[in-house]
DOBA-907229 format. One record per residue (C-alpha): z, x, y; residue in three letters. Coordinates in steps of 0.05 Angstrom, whole numbers, padded with zeros to 5 digits, always signed. Layout:
BEGIN
ZXYALA ...
END
This chain:
BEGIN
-00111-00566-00039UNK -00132-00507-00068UNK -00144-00505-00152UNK -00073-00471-00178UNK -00116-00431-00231UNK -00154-00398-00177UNK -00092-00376-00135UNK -00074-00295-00131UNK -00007-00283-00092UNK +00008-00208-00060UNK +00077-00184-00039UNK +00079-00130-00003UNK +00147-00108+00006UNK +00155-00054+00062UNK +00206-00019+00101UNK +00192-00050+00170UNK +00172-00123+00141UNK +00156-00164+00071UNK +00084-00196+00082UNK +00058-00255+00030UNK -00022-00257+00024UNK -00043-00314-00018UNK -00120-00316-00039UNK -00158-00364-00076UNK -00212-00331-00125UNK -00277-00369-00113UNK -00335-00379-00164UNK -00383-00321-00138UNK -00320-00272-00151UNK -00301-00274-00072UNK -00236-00287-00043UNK -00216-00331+00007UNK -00149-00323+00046UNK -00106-00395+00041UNK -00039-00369+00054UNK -00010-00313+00101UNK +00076-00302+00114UNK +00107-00238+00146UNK +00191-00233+00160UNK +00225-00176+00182UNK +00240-00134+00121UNK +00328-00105+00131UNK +00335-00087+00066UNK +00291-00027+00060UNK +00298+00048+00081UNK +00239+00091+00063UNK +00204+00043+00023UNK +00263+00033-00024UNK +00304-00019-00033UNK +00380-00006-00012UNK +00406-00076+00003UNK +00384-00134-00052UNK +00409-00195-00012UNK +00369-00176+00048UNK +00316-00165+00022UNK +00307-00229-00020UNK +00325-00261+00040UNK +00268-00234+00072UNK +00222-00243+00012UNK +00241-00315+00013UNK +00221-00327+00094UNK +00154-00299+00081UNK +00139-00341+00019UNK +00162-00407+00050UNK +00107-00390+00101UNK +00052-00374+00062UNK +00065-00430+00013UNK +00056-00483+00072UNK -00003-00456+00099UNK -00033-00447+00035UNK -00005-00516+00000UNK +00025-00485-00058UNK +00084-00458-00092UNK +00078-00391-00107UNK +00104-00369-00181UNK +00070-00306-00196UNK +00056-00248-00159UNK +00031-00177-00156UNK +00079-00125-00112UNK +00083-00060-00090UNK +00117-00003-00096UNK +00127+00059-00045UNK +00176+00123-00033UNK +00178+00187-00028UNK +00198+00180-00109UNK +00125+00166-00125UNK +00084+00233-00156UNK +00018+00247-00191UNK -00017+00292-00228UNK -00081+00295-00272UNK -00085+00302-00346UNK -00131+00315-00403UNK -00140+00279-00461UNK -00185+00298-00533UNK -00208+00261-00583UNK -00266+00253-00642UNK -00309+00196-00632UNK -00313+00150-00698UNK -00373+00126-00730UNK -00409+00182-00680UNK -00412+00125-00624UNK -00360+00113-00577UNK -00326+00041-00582UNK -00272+00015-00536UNK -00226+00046-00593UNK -00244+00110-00579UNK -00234+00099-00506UNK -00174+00063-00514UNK -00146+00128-00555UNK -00169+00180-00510UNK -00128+00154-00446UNK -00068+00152-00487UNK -00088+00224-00498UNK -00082+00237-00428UNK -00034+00191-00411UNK +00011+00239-00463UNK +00054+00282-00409UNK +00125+00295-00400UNK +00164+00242-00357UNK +00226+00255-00340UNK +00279+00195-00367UNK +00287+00164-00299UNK +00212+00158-00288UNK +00159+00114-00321UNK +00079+00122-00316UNK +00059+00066-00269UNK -00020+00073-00271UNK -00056+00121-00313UNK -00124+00119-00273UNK -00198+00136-00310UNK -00235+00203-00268UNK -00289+00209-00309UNK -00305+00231-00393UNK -00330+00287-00417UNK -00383+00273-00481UNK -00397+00333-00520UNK -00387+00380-00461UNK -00430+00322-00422UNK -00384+00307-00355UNK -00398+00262-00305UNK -00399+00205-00342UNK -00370+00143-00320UNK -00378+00090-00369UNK -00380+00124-00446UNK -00384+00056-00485UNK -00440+00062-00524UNK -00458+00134-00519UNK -00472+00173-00592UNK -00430+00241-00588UNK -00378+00272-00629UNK -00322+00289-00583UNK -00300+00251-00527UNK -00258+00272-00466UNK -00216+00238-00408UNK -00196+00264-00347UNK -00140+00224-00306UNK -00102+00208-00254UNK -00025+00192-00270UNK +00022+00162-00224UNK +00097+00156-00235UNK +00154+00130-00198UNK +00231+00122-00205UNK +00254+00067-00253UNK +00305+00040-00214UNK +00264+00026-00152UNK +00209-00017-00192UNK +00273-00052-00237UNK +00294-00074-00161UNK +00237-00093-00131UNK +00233-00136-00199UNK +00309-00161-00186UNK +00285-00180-00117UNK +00225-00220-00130UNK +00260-00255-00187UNK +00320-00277-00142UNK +00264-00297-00101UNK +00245-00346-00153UNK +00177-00303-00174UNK +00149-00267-00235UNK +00128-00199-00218UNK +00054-00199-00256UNK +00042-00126-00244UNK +00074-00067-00191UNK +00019-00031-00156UNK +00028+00029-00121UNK +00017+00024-00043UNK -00031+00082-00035UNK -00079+00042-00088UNK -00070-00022-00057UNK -00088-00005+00012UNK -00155+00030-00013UNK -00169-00030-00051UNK -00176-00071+00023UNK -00204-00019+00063UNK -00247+00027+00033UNK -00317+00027+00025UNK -00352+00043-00047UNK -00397+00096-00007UNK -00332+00124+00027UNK -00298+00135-00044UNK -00360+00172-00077UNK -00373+00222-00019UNK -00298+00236-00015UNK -00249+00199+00031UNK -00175+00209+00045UNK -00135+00137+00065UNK -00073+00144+00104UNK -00028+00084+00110UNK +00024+00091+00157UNK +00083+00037+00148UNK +00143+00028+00178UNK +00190+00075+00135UNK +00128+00120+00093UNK +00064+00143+00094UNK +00024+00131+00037UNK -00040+00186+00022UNK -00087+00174-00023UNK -00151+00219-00036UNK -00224+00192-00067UNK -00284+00231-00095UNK -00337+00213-00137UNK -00311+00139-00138UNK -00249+00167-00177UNK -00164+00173-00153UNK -00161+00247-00143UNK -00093+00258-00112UNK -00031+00208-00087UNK +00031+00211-00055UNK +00080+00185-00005UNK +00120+00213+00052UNK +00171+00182+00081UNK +00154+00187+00152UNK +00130+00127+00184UNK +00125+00079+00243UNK +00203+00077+00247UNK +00206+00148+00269UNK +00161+00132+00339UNK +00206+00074+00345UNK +00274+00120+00344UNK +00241+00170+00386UNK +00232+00122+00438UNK +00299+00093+00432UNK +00333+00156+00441UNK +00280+00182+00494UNK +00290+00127+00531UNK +00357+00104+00519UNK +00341+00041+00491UNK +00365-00012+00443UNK +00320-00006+00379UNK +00295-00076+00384UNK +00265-00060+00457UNK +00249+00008+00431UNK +00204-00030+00384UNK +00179-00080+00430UNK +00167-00025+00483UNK +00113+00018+00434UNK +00075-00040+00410UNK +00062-00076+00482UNK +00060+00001+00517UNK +00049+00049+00469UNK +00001+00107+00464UNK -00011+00165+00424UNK -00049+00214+00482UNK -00022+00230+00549UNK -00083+00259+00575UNK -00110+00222+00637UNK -00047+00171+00656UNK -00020+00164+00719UNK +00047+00173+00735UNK +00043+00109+00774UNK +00038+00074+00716UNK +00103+00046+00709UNK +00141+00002+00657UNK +00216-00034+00653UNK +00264-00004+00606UNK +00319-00047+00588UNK +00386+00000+00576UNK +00439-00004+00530UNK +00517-00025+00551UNK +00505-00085+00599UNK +00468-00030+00646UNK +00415-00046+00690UNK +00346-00036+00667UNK +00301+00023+00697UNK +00233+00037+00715UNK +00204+00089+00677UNK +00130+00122+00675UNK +00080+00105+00616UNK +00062+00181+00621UNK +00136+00190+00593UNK +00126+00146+00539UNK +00064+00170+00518UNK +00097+00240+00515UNK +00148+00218+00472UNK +00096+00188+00420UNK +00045+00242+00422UNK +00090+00296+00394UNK +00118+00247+00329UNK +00040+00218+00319UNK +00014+00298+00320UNK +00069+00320+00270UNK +00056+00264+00222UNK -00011+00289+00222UNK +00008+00355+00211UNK +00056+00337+00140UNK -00010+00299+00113UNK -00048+00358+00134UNK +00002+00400+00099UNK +00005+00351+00033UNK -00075+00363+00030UNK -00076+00433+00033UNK -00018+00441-00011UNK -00058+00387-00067UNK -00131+00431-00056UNK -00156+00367-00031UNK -00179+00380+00044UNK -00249+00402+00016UNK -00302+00351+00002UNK -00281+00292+00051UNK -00342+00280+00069UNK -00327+00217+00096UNK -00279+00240+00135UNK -00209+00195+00150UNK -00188+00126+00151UNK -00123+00113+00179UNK -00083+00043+00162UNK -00026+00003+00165UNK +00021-00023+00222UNK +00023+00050+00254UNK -00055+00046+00262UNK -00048+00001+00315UNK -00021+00043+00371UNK -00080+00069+00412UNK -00095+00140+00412UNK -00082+00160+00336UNK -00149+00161+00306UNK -00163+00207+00365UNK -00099+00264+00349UNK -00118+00254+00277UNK -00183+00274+00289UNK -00169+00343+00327UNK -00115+00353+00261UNK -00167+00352+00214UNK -00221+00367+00240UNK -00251+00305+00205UNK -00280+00234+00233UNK -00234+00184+00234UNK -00227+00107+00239UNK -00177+00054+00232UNK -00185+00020+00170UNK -00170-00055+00168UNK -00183-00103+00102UNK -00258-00124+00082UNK -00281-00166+00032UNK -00245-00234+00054UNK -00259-00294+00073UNK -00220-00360+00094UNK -00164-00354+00140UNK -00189-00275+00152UNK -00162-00268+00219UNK -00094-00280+00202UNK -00103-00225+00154UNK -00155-00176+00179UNK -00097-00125+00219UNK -00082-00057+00189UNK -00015-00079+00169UNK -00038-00128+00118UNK -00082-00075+00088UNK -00033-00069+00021UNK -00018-00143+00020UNK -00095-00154+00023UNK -00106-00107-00032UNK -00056-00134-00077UNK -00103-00198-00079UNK -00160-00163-00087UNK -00128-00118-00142UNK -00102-00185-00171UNK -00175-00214-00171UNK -00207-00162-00202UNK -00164-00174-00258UNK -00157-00242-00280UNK -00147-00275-00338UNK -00081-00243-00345UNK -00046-00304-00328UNK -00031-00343-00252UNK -00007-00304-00192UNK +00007-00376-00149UNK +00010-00452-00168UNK +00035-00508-00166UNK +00101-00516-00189UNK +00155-00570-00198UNK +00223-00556-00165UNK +00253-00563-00238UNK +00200-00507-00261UNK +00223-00467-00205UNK +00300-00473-00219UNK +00278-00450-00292UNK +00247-00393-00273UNK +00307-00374-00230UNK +00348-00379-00287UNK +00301-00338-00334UNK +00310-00279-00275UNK +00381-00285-00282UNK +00393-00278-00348UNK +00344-00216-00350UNK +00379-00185-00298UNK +00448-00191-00332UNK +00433-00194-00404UNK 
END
């Protein structure tokens, strides 16, 4: 059984289903996949959370899997948050450096400098992210402990969301019988799994496409330069299809993911697939080519609004690196390949690096947030446990700690 201590739980809790990664942090700072559960997420609509009972029921199915594969009860763990009610900007901060050297003090007190904007009362800062200081007109630098100046300078990268949606993904997890240890937004979680440290200093934009948004998020010089989230996602192809077809939602579903395609060009006609209809009818026959054409045009205009967001940010310049494209939407065949003649850009499908253990279960686009919330979680322990051992009394405690700080 894996060492409690050593135990970093991620909840990723998404519009089209709630997926539980549980790692285990090993001595050489790696981190080994012990635990993997997915259920079908009901109470979500664009990343938000609009029905509390479903979606702890949900939260609870994919728990009870990943603790039994992974031997554990998880307690703690690090979530995510998504919707179109995220927004960023950058800020500035200015301060003189005491004792002519700067000390974590002076570092400290500069990103409270930038971190120093209006927020509107509904909204709270949910990462205030370093870019780079500034040292007596001296940019560039990355790491100013140390360095003798006189005035020192932040730039950052400040992410906000709505109040109420991270107060109920808190609610949820805590019905759940879990202690949120820290929200992370989705675009930061997914580039935490699948991007490269080369990608992120030459300038890299990471789209991940989930079921209800589509998170963006923009690297250069190893630093956050823009986020955001659209809400657009996977569930759109699947409606499309539905309605094209005249299909029940749940075929509609099953229908992209075993058929599915995001170019026409080059299939047959002959090609031919069974469409289950709606009302006791008979099913039909239909043509993949039909399918296809009813994906293409959703895939290409999703494309188009995160073309649109770039331009609109200033950030389409200096991706040298091009595209990577994750999450569940990744998956159908053919998108890296409209995305590409969008931007003008390469492009790949990104999938989560950097883990070992039970990898495979982990290693599709889908789990790229989950993954990252592990990884995020690694990179910063000694904040307390995200998973352990608990006894079932422990448990019921903490259930009745949620409940009181939900109602009182």
């Amino acid at each position: 059984m894996p060492t409690p201590s050593s135990l970093i739980a991620g909840l990723d809790i998404g519009t089209a289903s709630i997926k539980v990664v549980v790692g285990q942090c090993k001595a050489d700072g790696s981190v080994d996949i012990v635990g993997v559960g997915t259920a079908p997420s009901r109470g979500l609509r664009k990343g938000v959370v609009v029905n509390i009972e479903a979606t702890v029921s949900a939260i609870g199915k994919a728990v009870a899997q990943a603790e039994t594969m992974a031997g554990c009860e998880i307690t703690n763990v690090f979530a995510t948050i998504s919707g179109s009610h995220l927004r960023s900007q950058n800020s500035h901060g200015i301060v003189g450096i005491k004792n002519k050297e700067v000390s974590s003090s002076d570092i400290d007190r500069v990103i409270e400098a930038a971190k120093a904007v209006a927020v509107p009362l509904d909204r709270e800062i949910l990462h205030v992210l370093p870019q780079e200081f500034v040292i007596d007109e001296q940019d560039g630098v990355r790491d100013p402990l140390g360095i003798s100046g006189v005035r020192l300078e932040a730039r950052a990268h400040i992410i906000t969301g709505a109040i109420a949606s991270a107060q109920n993904i808190v609610k949820c997890a805590n019905r759940s019988g879990l202690a949120v240890q820290d929200i992370v937004a989705a675009p930061l979680a997914s580039a935490k799994a699948v991007l490269s440290q080369e990608e992120q200093e030459l300038g890299v934009c990471l789209v991940d496409i989930g079921g209800g948004t589509c998170s963006i998020s923009v690297f250069q010089h190893g630093a956050v330069k823009f986020t955001s989230v659209l809400a657009i996602g996977g569930n759109h192809i699947t409606n499309d299809i539905a309605a094209g077809l005249r299909t029940p939602l749940s075929a509609a579903e099953k229908i992209k993911c075993e058929y599915g395609t995001s170019v026409a060009t080059g299939m047959s006609k002959d090609d031919t697939i069974e469409v289950p209809s709606v009302g006791g009818r008979p099913p039909r026959v239909l043509s993949k080519l039909f399918l296809a054409e009813i994906i293409e045009p959703r895939v290409s205009e999703m494309c188009a609004f995160v073309h649109h967001e770039l331009l609109k940010a200033g950030c389409e310049d200096g991706l040298t690196s091009g595209l990577v494209i994750t999450g569940g939407a990744a998956e159908l065949p053919g998108v890296a390949q409209v995305a590409e003649a969008i931007f003008n850009l390469p492009v790949r499908i990104g999938s989560p690096t950097g883990i070992g253990g039970l990898a495979d279960l982990s290693r599709g686009p889908e789990f790229a947030a989950a993954v990252g919330l592990v990884l995020h979680g690694a990179s910063h322990r000694g904040t307390g446990r995200a998973a352990s051992a608990t006894s079932t009394v422990g448990r019921a405690m903490q259930r009745v700690v949620g409940w009181f700080t939900e109602h009182f």
